[in-house]
C-alpha positions as CSV (number, residue, x, y, z in Angstrom):
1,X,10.1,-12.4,17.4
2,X,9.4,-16.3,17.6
3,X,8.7,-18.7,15.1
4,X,5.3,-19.3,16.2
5,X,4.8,-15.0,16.2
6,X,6.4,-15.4,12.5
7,X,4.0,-18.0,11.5
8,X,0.7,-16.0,12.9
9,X,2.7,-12.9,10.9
10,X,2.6,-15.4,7.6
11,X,-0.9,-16.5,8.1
12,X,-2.2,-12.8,8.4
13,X,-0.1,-11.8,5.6
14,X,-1.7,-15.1,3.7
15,X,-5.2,-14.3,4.6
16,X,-4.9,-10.2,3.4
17,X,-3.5,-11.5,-0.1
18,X,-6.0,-14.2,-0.5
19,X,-8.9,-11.4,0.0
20,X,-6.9,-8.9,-2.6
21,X,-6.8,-12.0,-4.9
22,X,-3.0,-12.4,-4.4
23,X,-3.1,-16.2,-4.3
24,X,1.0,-15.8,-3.1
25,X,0.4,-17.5,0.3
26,X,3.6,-19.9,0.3
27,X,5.5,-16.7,-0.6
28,X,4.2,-14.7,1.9
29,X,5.3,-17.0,5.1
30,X,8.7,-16.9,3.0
31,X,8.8,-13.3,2.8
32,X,8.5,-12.7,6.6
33,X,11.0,-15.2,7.8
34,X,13.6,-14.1,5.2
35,X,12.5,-10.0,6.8
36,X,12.6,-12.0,10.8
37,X,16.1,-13.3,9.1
38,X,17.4,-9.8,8.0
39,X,17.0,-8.1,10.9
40,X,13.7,-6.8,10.0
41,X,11.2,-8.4,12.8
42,X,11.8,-5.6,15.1
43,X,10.8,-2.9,13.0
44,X,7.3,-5.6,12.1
45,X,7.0,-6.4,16.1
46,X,7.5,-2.6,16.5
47,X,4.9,-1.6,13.3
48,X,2.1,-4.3,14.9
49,X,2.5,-3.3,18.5
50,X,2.4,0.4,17.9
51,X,-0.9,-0.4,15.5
52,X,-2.5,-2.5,17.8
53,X,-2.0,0.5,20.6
54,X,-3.7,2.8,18.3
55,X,-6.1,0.4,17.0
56,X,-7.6,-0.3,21.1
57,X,-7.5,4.0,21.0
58,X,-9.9,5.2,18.8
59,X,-12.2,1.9,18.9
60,X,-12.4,2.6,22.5
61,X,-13.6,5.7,21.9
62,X,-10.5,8.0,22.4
63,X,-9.9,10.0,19.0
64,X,-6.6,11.4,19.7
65,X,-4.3,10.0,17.7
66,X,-1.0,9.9,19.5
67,X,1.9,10.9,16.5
68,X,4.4,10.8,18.6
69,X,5.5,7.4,19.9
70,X,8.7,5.7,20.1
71,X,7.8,2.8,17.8
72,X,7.9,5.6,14.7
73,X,11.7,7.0,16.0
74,X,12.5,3.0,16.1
75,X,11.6,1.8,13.1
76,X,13.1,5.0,10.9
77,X,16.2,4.4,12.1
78,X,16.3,0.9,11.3
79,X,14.9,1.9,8.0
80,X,18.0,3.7,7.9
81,X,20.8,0.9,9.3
82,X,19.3,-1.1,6.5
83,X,19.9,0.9,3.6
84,X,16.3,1.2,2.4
85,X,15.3,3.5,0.3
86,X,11.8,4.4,0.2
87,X,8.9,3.6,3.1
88,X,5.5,2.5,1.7
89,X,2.5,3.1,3.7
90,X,-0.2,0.2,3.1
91,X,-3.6,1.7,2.8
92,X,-4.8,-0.9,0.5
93,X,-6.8,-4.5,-0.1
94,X,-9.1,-4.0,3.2
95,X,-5.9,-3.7,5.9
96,X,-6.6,-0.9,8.8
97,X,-6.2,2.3,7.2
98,X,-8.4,0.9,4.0
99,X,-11.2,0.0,6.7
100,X,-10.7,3.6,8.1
101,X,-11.3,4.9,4.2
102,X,-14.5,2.7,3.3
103,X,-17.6,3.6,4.1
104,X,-18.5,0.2,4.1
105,X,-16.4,-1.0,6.7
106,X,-16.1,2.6,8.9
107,X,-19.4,2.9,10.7
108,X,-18.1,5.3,13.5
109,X,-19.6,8.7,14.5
110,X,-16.5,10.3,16.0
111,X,-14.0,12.1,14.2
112,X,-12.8,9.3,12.1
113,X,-15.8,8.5,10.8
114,X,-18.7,9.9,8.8
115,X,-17.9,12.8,6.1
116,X,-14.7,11.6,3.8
117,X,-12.5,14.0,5.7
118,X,-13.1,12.2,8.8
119,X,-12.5,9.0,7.0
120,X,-9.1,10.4,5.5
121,X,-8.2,11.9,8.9
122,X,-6.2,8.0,10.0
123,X,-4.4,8.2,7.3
124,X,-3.4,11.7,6.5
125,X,-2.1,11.7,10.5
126,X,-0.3,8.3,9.8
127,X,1.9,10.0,7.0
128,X,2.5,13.2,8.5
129,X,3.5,11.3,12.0
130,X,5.7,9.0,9.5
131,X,7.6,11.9,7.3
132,X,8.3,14.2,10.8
133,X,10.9,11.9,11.4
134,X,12.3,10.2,8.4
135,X,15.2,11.8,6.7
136,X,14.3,13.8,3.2
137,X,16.6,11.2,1.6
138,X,14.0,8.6,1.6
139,X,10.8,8.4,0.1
140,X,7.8,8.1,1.6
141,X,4.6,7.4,-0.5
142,X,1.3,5.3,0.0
143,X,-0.5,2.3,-1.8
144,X,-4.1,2.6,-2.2
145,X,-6.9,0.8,-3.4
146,X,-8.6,3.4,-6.1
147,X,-12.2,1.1,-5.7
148,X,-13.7,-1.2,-3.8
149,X,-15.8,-2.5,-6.8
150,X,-19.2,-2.2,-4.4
151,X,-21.3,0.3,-4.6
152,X,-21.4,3.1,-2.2
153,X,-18.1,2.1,-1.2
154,X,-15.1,4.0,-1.6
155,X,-14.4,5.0,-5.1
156,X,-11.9,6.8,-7.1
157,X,-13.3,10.6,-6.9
158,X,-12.6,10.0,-3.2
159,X,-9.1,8.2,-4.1
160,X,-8.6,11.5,-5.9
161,X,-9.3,13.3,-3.3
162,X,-6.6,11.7,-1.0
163,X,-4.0,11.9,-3.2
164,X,-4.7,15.2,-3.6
165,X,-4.0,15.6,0.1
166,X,-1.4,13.6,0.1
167,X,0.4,15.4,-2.8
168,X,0.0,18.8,-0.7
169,X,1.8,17.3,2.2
170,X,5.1,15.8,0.0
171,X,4.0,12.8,-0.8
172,X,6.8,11.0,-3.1
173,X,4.5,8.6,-4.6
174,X,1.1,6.8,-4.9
175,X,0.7,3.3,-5.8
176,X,-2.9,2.2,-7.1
177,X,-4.8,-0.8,-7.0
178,X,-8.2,-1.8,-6.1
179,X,-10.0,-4.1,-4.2
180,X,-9.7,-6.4,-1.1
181,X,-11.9,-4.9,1.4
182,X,-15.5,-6.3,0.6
183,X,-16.9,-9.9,-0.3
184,X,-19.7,-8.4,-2.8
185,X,-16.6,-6.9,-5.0
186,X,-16.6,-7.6,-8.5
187,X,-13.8,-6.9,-10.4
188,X,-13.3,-6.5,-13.8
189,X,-9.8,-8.2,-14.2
190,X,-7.8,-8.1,-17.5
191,X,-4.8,-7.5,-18.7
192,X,-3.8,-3.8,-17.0
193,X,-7.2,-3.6,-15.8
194,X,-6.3,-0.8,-13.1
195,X,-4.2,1.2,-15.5
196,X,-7.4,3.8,-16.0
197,X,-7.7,4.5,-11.8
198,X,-3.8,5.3,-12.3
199,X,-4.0,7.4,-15.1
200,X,-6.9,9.7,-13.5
201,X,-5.2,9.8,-10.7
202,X,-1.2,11.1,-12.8
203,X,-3.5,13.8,-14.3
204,X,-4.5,15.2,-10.9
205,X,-1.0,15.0,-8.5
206,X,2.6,16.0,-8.8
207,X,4.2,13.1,-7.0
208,X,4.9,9.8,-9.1
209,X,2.2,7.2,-9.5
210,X,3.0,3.7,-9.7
211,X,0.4,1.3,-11.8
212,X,0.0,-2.1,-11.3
213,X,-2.2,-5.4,-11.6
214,X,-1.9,-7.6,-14.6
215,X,0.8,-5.9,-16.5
216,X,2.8,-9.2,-17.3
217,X,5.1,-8.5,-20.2
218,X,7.7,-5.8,-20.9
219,X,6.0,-4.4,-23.8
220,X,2.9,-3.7,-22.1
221,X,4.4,-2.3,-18.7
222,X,6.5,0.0,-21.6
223,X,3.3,1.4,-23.2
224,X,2.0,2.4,-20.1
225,X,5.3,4.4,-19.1
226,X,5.6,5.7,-23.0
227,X,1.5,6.3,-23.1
228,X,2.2,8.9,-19.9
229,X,-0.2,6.8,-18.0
230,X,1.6,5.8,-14.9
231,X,5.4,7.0,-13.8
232,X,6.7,3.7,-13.1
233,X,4.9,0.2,-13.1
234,X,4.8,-2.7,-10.2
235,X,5.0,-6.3,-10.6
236,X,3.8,-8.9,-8.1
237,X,1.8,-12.3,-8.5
238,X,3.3,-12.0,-12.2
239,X,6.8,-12.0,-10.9
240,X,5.8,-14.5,-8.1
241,X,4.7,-17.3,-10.6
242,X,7.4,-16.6,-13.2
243,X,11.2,-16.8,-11.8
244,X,12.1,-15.6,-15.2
245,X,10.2,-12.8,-15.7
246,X,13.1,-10.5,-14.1
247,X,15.2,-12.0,-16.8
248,X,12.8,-11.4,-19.6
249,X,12.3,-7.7,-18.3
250,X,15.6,-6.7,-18.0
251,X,16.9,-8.7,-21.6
252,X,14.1,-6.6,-23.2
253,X,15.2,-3.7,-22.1
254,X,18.4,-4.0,-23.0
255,X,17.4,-5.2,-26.5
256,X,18.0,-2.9,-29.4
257,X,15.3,-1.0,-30.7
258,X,13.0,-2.8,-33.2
């Protein structure tokens, strides 16, 4: 992969989190050349090309999702030569398998399309195509967005219903946000403001849930493990604009009890 292919990477990276409200751009082109640097770029060149494939499939009218190319076989076992742990499959802030989801943005009439089982089909055949071949050692789990915050759009009884699905097939974790597909979104941001699409979602699957978006200090992301509404809880933008707030995380939770 190039520097010019890294920079288009950064840019589309840049122009994703900017729609999800992630305002991280100088961080993302960071993020992939320090991935390009760590021997990462194949499996991203690998991920993209084998996305594109699929992407000219189905829009030009072939349905059959293929499960079985080499791209998946590639990038596991680099997964694997570099000691990660867990694979997250992004299905969130209006990126392919989010537009698949939506009815607002999925308008087709085929199998993929229509009835919210045909809209769940992408991504249900995405993560069983991804778990035939990774090892049980490492995780595999999703990130959705719960809402779109538009009406008629996609909502969290249908998020429920995924994870449902997703629980059913081993899923090792969901992790719920909102947001990022449609322009007419409004969002009503505030401190943990996605906790309650997290929480409804914990009552209705086995797997872990992770819950994120404004949860800034440790006290806070502690009540929402202690409350039982959320397994574990993610950090981003708050971690992004802070380069203490690892320090102040892990310095309260070694502190003694109060």
């Amino acid at each position: 992969m190039n520097a010019i292919s890294l920079m288009r990477m950064a840019a589309r990276q840049a122009w994703q989190g900017w729609r999800a409200g992630e305002f991280n751009v100088l961080l993302a082109a960071l993020f992939v050349a320090v991935l390009a640097l760590a021997g990462v770029g194949s499996i991203a060149q690998r991920t993209t090309d084998a996305l594109a494939e699929q992407s000219r499939r189905l829009v030009g009218g072939d349905a059959a999702f293929s499960s079985d190319a080499g791209n998946v076989d590639d990038a596991e076992r680099d997964a694997r030569r570099l000691g990660l742990d867990l694979i997250e499959i992004h299905a969130a802030h209006g990126y392919l398998l989010h537009e698949f989801l939506s009815p607002l943005s999925n308008r087709r009439s085929d199998a993929y399309g229509g009835s919210l089982e045909n809209r769940m089909r992408l991504v249900l055949q995405v993560f069983d195509a991804i778990k035939a071949v990774v090892p049980e050692s490492m995780a595999l789990g999703i990130r959705i967005s719960a809402t779109d915050w538009v009406e008629d759009g996609w909502d969290l009884e249908q998020s429920l219903a995924l994870a449902k699905a997703l629980d059913a097939r081993g899923g090792h974790f969901i992790h719920v946000s909102s947001g990022g597909l449609h322009p007419a979104q409004k969002i009503a941001a505030g401190p943990g403001y996605q906790l309650p699409f997290a929480e409804a979602i914990k009552r209705e699957v086995a797997m872990p849930v992770i819950a994120v978006g404004m949860i800034t200090e440790p006290r806070q992301a502690e009540a929402v493990l202690v409350d039982g509404q959320a397994d574990a809880v993610a950090l981003a933008p708050g971690v992004d604009f802070d380069p203490v707030a690892g320090h102040r995380f892990i310095r309260f939770s070694f502190a003694p009890d109060t």
